[in-house]
VEXLO-487047 format. One record per residue (C-alpha): residue number from 1; x, y, z; residue in one letter. Coordinates in Angstrom, 1 decimal. Each point is the difference from the previous one (the first is absolute). Example, Ala and Ser with C-alpha at 12.3 -4.5 7.8 and 13.67 -1.06 7.14 Angstrom:
<nodes>
NODE marlo     xx     yy     zz mivo
NODE     1   12.3   -4.5    7.8    a
NODE     2    1.4    3.4   -0.7    s
</nodes>
This chain:
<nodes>
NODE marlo     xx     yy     zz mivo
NODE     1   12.1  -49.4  -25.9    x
NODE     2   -3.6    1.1   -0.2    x
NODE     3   -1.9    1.3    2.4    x
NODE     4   -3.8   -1.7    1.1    x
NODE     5   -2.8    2.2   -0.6    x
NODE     6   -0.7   -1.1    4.1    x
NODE     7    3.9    1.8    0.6    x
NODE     8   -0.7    2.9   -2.5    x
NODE     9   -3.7    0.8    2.2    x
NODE    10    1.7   -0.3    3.1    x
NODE    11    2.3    2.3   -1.1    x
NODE    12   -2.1    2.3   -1.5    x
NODE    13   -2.0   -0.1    3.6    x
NODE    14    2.5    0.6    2.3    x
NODE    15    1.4    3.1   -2.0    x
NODE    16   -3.9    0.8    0.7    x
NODE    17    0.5   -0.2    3.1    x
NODE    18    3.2    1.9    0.9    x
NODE    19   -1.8    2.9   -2.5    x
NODE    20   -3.0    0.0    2.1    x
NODE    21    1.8   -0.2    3.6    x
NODE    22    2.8    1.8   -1.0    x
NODE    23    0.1    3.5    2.1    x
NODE    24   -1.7    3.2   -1.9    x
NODE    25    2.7    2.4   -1.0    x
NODE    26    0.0    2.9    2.0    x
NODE    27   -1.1    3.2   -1.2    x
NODE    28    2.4    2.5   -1.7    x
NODE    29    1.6    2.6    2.2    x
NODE    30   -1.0    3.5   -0.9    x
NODE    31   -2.6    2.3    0.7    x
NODE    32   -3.6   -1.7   -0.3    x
NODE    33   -2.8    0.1   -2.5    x
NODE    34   -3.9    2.1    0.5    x
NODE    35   -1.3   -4.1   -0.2    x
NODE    36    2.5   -1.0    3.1    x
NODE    37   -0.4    2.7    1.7    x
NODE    38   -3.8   -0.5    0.2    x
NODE    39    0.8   -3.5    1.9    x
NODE    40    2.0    1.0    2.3    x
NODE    41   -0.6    3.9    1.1    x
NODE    42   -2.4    0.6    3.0    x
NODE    43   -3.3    1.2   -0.5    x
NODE    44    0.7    2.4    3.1    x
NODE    45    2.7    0.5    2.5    x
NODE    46    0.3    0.1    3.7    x
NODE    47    1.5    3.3    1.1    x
NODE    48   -0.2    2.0    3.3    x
NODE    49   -2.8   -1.6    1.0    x
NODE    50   -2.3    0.0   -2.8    x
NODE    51    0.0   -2.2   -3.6    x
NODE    52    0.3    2.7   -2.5    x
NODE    53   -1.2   -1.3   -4.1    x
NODE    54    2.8   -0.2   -1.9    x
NODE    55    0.3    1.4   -3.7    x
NODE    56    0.9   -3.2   -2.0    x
NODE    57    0.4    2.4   -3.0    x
NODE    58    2.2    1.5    1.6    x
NODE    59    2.0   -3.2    1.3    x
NODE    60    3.6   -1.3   -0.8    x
NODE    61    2.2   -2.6    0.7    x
NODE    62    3.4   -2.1   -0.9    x
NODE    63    1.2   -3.9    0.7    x
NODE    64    3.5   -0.2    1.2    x
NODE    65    2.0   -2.3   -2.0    x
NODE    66   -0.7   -2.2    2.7    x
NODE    67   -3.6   -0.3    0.0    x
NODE    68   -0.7    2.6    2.6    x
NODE    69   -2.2    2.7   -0.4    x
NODE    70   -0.8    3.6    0.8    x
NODE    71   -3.0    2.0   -0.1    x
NODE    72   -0.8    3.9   -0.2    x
NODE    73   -3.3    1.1   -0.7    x
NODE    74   -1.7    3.8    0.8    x
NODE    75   -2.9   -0.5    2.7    x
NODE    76   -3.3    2.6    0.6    x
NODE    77    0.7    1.7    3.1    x
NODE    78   -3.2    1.8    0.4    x
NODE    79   -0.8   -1.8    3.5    x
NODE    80    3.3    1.1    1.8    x
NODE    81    0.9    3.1    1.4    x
NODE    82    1.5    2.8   -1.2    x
NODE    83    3.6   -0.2    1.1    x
NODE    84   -0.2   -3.5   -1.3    x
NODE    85   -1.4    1.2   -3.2    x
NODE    86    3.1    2.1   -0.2    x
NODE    87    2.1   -3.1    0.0    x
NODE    88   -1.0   -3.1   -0.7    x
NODE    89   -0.9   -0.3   -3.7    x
NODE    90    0.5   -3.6   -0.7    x
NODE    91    1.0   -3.8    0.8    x
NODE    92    3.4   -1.9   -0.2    x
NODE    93    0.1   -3.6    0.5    x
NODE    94    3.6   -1.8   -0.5    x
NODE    95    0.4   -3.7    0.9    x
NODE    96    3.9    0.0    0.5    x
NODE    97    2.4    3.5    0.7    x
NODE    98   -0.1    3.0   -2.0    x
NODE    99    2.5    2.6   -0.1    x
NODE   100   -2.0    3.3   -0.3    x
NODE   101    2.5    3.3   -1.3    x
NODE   102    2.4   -1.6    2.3    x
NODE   103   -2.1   -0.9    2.7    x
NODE   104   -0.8   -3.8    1.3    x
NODE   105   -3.5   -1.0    0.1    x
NODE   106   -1.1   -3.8    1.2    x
NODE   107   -2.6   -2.1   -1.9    x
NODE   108   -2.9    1.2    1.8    x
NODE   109   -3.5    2.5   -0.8    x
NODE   110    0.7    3.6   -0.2    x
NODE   111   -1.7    3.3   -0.4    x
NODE   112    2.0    2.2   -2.1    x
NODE   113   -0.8    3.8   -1.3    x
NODE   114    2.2    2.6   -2.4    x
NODE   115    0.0    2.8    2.2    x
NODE   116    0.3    3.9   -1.2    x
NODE   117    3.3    0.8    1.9    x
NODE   118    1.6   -3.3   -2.7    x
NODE   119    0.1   -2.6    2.0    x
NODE   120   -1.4   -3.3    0.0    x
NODE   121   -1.2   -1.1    2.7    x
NODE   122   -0.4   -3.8    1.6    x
NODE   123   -2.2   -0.3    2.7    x
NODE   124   -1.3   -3.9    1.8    x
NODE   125   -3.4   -0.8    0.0    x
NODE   126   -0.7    2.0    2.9    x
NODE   127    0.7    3.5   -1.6    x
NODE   128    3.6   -0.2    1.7    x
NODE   129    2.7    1.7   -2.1    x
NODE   130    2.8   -2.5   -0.2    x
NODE   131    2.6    2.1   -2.8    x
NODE   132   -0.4    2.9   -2.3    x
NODE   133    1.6    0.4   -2.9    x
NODE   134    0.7    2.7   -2.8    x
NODE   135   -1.4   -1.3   -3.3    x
NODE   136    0.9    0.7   -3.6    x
NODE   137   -2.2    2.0   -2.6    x
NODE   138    0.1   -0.7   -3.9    x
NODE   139   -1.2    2.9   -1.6    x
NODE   140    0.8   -1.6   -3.6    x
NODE   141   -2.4   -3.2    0.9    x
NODE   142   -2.3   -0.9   -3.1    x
NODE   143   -3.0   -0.8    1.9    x
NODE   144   -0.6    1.1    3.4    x
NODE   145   -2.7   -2.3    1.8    x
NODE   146   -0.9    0.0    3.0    x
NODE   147    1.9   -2.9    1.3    x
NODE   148    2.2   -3.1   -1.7    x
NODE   149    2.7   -1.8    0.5    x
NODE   150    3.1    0.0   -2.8    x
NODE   151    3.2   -2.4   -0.6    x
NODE   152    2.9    2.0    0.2    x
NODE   153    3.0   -2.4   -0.5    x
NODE   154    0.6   -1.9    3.5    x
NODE   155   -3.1    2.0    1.9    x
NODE   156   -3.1    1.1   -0.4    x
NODE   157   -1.3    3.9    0.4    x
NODE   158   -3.2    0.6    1.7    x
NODE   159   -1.4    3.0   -2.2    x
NODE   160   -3.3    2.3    1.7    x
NODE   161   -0.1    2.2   -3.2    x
NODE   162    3.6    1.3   -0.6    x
NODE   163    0.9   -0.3    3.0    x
NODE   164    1.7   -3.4    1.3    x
NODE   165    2.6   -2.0    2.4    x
NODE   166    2.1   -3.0   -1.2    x
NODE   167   -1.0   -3.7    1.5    x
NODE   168    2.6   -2.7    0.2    x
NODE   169   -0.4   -3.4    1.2    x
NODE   170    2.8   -1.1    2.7    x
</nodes>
């Protein structure tokens, strides 16, 4: 049996159609790309009561395998004080729960800062210290930046030169 060139055309325009309506695949999981990150980091972040610029050069981030993302970038803390100079470096931004070095953080805004004694420390928005934890150092690492994000099998490691703490989504 043949098919009509009217039947063939309607076919050919509904599998337009599912193609056209269909849902865009989501994005890969893993750790995200200079152009994504342009889209989606802040230009500056709320901290302690002032909006510090934040270093988009210096700026990381992952998608969870299910679509969820988290953010770390450095910030310039010129405008704060000196004993929040001391300790609050940079911005973490996690949509769902991270495990931090063993410690649970909600999806929330954070302040976060590698401190001298080796801890990392969490604070909330406020400049509130929420956990501390001791953090790992990689003397061996190729290429020491300032701050990036890197895959490591089932969790992420938030690297501030050769210094970092492992990131796992819950």
């Amino acid at each position: 049996m043949r098919t009509s060139s009217l039947g063939q055309g309607l076919i050919c325009f509904l599998v337009l159609l599912v193609a056209v309506f269909s849902p865009a695949q989501q994005p890969a999981a893993g750790t995200l790309d200079a152009e994504a990150l342009k889209k989606i980091v802040p230009a500056t972040y709320f901290f302690r009561g002032l909006s510090a610029p934040v270093q988009l050069r210096n700026s990381a981030g992952f998608r969870a395998a299910d679509g969820m993302l988290t953010l770390a970038g450095l910030v310039d803390t010129g405008g704060y004080a000196s004993d929040i100079q001391e300790k609050y470096q940079g911005f973490l931004i996690a949509e769902e729960k991270l495990r931090v070095e063993g410690s649970d953080l909600p999806a929330g805004a954070y302040g976060f800062g590698f401190e001298k004694d080796g801890k990392f420390l969490v604070m909330d928005v406020g400049a509130h210290e929420l956990f501390s934890v001791p953090f790992h150092t990689e003397q061996n690492l190729p290429r020491a930046v300032p701050l990036q994000i890197v895959a490591d099998q089932d969790s992420y490691r938030l690297y501030a030169g050769k210094k970092y703490v492992t990131l796992k989504v819950q």
